[in-house]
N, C-alpha and C positions, 0 to 999 in steps of 0.2 A: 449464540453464534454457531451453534451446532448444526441448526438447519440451513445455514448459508456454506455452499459447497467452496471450496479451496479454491477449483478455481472453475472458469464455464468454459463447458469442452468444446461449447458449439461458436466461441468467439475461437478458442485457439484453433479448431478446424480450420475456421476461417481466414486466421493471420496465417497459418501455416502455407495454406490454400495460397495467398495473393501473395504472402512474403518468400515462399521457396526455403531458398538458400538463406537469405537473408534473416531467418528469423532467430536462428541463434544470435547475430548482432542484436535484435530487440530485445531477447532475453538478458542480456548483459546490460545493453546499457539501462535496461528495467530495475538490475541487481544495482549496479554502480547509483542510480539515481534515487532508491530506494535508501539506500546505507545512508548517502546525505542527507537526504529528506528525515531518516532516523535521528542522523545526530541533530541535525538544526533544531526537530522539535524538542528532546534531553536538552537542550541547550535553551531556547525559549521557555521549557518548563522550570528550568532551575533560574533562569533571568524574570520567570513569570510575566513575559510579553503574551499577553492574551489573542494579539493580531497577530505576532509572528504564528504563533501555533495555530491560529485560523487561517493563515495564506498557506504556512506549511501542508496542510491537513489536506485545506484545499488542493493545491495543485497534486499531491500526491495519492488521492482521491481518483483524478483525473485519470492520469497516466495507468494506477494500477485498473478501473475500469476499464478502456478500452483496452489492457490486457487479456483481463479477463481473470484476476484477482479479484473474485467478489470478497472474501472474508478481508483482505486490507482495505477492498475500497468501502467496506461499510464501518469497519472500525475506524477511517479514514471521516466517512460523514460523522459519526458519531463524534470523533474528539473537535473536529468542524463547531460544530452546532454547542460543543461543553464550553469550548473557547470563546464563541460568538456570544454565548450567553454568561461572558466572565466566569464561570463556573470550573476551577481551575483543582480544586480538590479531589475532584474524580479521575483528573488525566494520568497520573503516575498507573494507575492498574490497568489503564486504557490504553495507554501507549507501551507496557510490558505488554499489551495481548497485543497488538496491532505488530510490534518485533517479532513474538511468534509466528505468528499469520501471514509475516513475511518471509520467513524463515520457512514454512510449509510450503507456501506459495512459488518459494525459489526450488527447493528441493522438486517439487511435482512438475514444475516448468523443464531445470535439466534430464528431470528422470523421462518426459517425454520426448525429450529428444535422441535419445536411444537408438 
């Protein structure tokens, strides 16, 4: 995970560039939609629904992509693909790192808006 950057500067240029003003609202509702998209999968993991934690993963995948969250959106494919493949033993250290990474990802998103 080390070699995927936090987050890519050349998409946040970019939403910065067409969103203006607006882009602090995308950073928030990114934050707000993130924390649920956290709990729902803790919550799918401990109920061991292997398709909620693969819709979860999925759409939260999405969203932090076109942000510009690479390190959630690849921890995001990766718990994707553990779920799809029932393989539900690895998710608990995969979705502690993907908290991190969202947790870095938010921090680097308000520190540039400085």
């Amino acid at each position: 995970m080390q070699d995927v950057p936090v987050l890519d500067n050349d998409i946040i240029t970019e939403l910065r560039d067409i969103m203006g003003d607006d882009f602090e609202m995308l950073v928030l509702s990114f934050q707000r939609d993130g924390e649920q998209r956290l709990a729902a999968l803790q919550k799918a993991l401990t109920d061991k629904d292997a398709e909620v934690l693969r819709r979860q993963a999925h759409s939260f995948k999405g969203s932090s992509g076109n942000l510009g969250a690479m390190q959630v959106a690849t921890l995001c494919m990766t718990i994707e693909q553990h779920a799809a493949d029932g393989d539900l033993a690895s998710l608990p250290v995969l979705i502690d790192q993907l908290e991190s990474a969202f947790s870095r990802a938010c921090v680097a998103l308000t520190a540039g808006q400085a």
